[in-house]
C-alpha positions as CSV (number, residue, x, y, z in Angstrom):
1,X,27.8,185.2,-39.6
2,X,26.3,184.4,-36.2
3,X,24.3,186.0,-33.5
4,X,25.7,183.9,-29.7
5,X,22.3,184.4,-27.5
6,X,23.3,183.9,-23.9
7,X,20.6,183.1,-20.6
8,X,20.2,186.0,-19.3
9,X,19.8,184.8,-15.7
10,X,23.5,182.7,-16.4
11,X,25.4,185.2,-18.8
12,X,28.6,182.7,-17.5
13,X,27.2,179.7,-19.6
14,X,28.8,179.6,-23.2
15,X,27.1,177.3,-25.9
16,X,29.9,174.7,-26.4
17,X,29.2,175.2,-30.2
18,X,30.4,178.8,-29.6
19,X,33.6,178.5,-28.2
20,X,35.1,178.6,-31.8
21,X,33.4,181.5,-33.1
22,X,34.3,183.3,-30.3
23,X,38.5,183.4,-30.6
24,X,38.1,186.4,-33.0
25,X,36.6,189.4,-34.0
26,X,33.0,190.3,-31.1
27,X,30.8,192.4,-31.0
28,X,28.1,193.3,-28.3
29,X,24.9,194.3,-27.3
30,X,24.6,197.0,-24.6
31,X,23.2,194.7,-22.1
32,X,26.0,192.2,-22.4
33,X,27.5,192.4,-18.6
34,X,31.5,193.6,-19.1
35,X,32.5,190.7,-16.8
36,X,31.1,188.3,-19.6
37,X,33.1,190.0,-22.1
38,X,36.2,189.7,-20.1
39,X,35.7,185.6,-20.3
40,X,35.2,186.1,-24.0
41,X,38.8,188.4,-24.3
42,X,40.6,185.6,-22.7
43,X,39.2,183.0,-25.4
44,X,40.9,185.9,-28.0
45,X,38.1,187.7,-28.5
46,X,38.5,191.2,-29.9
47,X,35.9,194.0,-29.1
48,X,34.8,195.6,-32.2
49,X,31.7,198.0,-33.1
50,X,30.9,195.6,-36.0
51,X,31.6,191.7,-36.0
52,X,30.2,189.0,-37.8
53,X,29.8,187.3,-34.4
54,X,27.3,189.0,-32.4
55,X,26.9,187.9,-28.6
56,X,23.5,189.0,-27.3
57,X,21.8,188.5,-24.1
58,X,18.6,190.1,-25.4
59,X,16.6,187.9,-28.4
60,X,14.6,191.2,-28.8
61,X,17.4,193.5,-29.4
62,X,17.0,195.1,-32.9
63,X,20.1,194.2,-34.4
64,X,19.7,190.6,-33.0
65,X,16.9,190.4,-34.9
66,X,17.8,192.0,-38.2
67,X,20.5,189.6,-38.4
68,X,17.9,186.4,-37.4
69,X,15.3,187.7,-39.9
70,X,18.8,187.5,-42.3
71,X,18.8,183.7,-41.5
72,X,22.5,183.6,-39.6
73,X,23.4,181.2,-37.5
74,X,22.0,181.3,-34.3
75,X,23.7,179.3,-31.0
76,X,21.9,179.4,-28.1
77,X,23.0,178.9,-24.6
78,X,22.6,175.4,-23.2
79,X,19.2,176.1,-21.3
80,X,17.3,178.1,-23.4
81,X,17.2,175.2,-25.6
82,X,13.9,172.7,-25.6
83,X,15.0,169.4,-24.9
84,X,12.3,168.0,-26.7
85,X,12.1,170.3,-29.8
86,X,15.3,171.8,-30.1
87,X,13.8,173.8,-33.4
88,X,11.2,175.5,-31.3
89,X,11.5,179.2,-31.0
90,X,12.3,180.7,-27.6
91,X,9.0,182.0,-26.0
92,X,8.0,185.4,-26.4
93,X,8.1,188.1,-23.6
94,X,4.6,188.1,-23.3
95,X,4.9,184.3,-22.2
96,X,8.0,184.2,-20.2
97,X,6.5,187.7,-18.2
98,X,3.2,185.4,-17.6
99,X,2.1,185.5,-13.6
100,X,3.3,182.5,-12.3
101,X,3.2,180.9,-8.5
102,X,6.6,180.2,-7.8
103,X,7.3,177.7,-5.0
104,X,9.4,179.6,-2.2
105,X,13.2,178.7,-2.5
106,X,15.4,177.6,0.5
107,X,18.3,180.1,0.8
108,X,21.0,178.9,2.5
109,X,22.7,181.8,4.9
110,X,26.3,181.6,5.6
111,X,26.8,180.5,9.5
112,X,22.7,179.5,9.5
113,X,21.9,183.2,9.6
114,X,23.9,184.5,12.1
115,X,28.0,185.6,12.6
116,X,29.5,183.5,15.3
117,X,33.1,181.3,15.0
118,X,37.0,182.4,15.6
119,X,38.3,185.2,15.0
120,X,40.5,184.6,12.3
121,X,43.7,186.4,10.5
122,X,42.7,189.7,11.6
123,X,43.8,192.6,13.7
124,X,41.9,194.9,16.7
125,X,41.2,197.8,14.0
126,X,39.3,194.9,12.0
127,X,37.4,193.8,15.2
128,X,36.6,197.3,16.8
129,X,35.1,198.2,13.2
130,X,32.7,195.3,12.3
131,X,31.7,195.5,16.0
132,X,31.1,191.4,15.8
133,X,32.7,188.3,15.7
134,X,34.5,187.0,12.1
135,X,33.1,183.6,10.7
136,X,34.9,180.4,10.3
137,X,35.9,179.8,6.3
138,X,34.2,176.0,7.0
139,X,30.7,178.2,7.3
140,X,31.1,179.7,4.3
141,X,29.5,177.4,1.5
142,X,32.3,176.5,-1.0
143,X,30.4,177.7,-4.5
144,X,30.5,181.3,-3.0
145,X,34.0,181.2,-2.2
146,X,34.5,180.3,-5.3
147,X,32.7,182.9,-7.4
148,X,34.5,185.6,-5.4
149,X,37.8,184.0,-6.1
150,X,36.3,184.0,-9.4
151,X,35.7,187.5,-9.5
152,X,38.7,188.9,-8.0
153,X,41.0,187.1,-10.3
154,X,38.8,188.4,-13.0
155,X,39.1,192.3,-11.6
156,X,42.8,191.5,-11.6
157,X,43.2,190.6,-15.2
158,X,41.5,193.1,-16.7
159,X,43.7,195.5,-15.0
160,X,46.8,193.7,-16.7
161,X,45.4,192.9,-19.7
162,X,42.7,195.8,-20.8
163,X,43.7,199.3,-22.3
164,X,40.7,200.9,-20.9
165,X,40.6,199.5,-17.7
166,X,44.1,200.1,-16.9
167,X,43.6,203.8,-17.9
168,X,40.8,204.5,-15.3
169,X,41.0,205.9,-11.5
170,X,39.2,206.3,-8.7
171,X,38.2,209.8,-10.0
172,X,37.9,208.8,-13.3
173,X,35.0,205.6,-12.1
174,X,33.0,208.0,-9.9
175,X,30.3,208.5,-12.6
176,X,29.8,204.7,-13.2
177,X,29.7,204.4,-9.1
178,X,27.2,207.3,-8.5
179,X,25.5,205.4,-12.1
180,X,25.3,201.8,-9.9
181,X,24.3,203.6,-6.8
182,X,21.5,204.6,-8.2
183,X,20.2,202.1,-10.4
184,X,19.7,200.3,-7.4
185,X,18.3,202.3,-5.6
186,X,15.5,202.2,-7.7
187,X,15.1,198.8,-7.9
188,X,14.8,198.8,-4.2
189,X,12.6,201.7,-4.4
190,X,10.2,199.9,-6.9
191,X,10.2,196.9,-4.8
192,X,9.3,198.8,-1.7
193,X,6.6,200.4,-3.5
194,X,5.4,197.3,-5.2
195,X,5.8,194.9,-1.7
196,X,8.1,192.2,-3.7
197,X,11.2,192.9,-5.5
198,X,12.5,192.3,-8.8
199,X,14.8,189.8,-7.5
200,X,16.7,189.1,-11.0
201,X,17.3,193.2,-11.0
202,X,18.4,193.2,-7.3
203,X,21.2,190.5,-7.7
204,X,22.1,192.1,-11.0
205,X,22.2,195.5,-9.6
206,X,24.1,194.5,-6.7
207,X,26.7,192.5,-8.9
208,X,27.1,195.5,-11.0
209,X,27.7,197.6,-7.3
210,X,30.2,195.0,-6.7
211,X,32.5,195.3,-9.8
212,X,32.4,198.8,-9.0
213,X,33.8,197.8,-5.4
214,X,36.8,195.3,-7.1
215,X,37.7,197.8,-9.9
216,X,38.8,200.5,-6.9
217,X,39.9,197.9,-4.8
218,X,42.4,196.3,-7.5
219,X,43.1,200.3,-8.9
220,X,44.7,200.4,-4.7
221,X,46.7,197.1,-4.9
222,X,48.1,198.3,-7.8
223,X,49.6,201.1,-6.2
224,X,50.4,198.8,-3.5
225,X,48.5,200.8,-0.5
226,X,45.4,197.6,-0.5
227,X,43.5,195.2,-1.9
228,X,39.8,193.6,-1.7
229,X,41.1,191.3,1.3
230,X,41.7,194.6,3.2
231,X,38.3,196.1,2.2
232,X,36.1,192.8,3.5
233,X,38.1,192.9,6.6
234,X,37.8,196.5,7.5
């Protein structure tokens, strides 16, 4: 039996070592995002209530650590390991919360922070509605093109491979929208009151917004009316 503890901040990275364990029978912890488990599904992965694989993004989780305090097999992802003492046990929360003085990162903005370029592939409706000019696909840095591509292919597969996805609606999604909606709207809130923002919760709340956009998006292409293309133009 093993418990698979993924980075939190890179739920994408799966432990080399795990990639066997995971072509079977998986289960979850709430937390685990569904994207992550979608990866996991096309290494053959089955989502049960109760595997002896356990894929965790949380090292605090109670079950997680029933099963560690049962001495299973732990794999961790690649960087939560110590490079020096790779026995060492990962640091508490009380650590890892510690204040720290981050230095302040350099974020690179597509088009160097402002819309400008050709207008490309598009028609007047497009244009009129944004109200600016489209950019250049050479502005755009390749890793985010990427991770959309990435994501869109993703949306797409679940919707031709899993039995609950290809069940839902529009209707039937409006609880997990209005859900998403608000969840971030707290984490903006809290940062507003607080004068910084959570910025781990922020991108995680907005990925989670995001999904919500694909899944309608593909749930259209499917009935062949449009796709996410024709929602980023518009």
């Amino acid at each position: 039996m093993s418990v698979v503890l993924l980075d939190p901040r890179f739920p994408a990275m799966l432990p080399v070592d795990a990639v066997p364990l995971l072509g079977g029978d998986v289960s979850y912890t709430e937390e685990v995002p569904v994207r992550i488990r979608w990866v996991i599904a096309d290494l053959g992965g089955h989502t049960v209530e109760e595997a002896e694989v356990l894929v965790t993004t949380d090292p605090e989780n109670e079950q997680v650590v029933a099963r560690l305090n049962r001495r299973e097999e732990l794999v961790r992802s690649p960087s939560l390991l110590v490079a020096m003492e790779p026995d060492r046990e990962l640091e508490s929360a009380a650590i890892a919360a510690a204040p720290q003085v981050p230095e302040t990162p350099e974020i690179d903005v597509s088009g160097g922070g402002y819309v400008d370029g050709e207008i490309v592939g598009t028609d007047e409706h497009t244009v009129a509605v944004a109200g600016m000019r489209r950019t250049t696909r050479t502005e755009v840095p390749g890793s985010v093109i990427d991770e959309l591509e990435d994501a869109v292919a993703l949306m797409a597969r679940a919707l031709r491979q899993g039995e609950w996805e290809q069940e839902q609606t529009h209707a039937s999604l409006l609880t997990y929208l209005r859900e998403e909606t608000e969840e971030l709207a707290e984490v903006i809130e809290a940062g507003d009151a607080a004068g910084s923002y959570d910025e781990q919760e922020l991108c995680k709340e907005l990925s989670d917004l995001l999904l919500q956009v694909l899944f309608h998006a593909e749930i259209a292409n499917r009935r062949g009316f449009f796709d996410i293309g024709h929602v980023a133009g518009a």
